[in-house]
Each structure stands twice: as C-alpha cells, then as structure tokens.
C-alpha positions, 0 to 999 in steps of 0.5 A: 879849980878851972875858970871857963872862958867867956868870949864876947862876940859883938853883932856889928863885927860878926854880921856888919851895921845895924839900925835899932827900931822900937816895937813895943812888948805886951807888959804885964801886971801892976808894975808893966814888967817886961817879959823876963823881967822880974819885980825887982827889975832883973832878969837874965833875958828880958825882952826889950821894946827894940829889934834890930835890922842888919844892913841889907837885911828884911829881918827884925831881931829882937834885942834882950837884956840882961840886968843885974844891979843897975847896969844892963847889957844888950843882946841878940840871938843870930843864926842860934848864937848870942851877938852883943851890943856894944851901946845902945843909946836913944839916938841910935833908935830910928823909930 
C-alpha cells in the first residue's frame, strides 16, 4: 500500500502578509448553518464569515474551513491552488 504525500503550502509564505476582514455570509434554516456547514457543524469547505486581502492587494479571498471533531483549519483558494492559514485569531481581524 503507497500512502500519497500531503504538502502543506502556507498563504503568508507563498503570496506574502495578509490582513483578515469580516464579511458576514447568508446563513441558512433554524440552526444559522454556514454554507457547507452540516447540522452536526462539519464540513469539508465551509464558507467563513471572513476574507482575506494580500498586501498590496485590492482583492478579497474568502477564507473556508474544514472542521471535523472540534478543531477546524483554515484556508483559501489562490490563482486555483489551496493556501493554508497558519492561525486565525480575532485579534487578527481588522473589521
């Protein structure tokens, strides 16, 4: 059995320094689900109520996380390849 390797490719180290922006999603039903979001809470790509800009950068990127169990990792798609978060904290968040 051949295990295929995974390559974590951070967005800061691939594209440069970035500043996070809240831009709220439509939420959906009784529970206010994200999109992708399932009821139990987990998805795959679930749309955060964040983007990110680039530095020097007009354009917003929207920032997805995948959650299993109770721990979640964040992403964005750039020029059609997945760049990772390295944290996502509230202090990080300008508005």
């Amino acid at each position: 059995m051949s295990l295929k390797q995974v390559t974590i490719v951070y967005a800061d180290d691939a594209v440069g320094s970035y500043t996070l922006h809240r831009r709220p999603v439509p939420r959906r039903g009784i529970l206010q689900l994200a999109p992708g979001q399932s009821a139990e809470g987990y998805g795959t790509k679930i749309t955060t109520d964040l983007v990110l800009k680039f530095r020097g950068d007009t354009t917003e990127r929207r920032v997805y996380a995948t959650c299993y169990s109770n721990a979640a990792s964040h992403w964005i798609i750039h020029h059609g390849k997945k760049l990772w978060l390295k944290t996502h904290s509230q202090d990080e968040i300008l508005d």
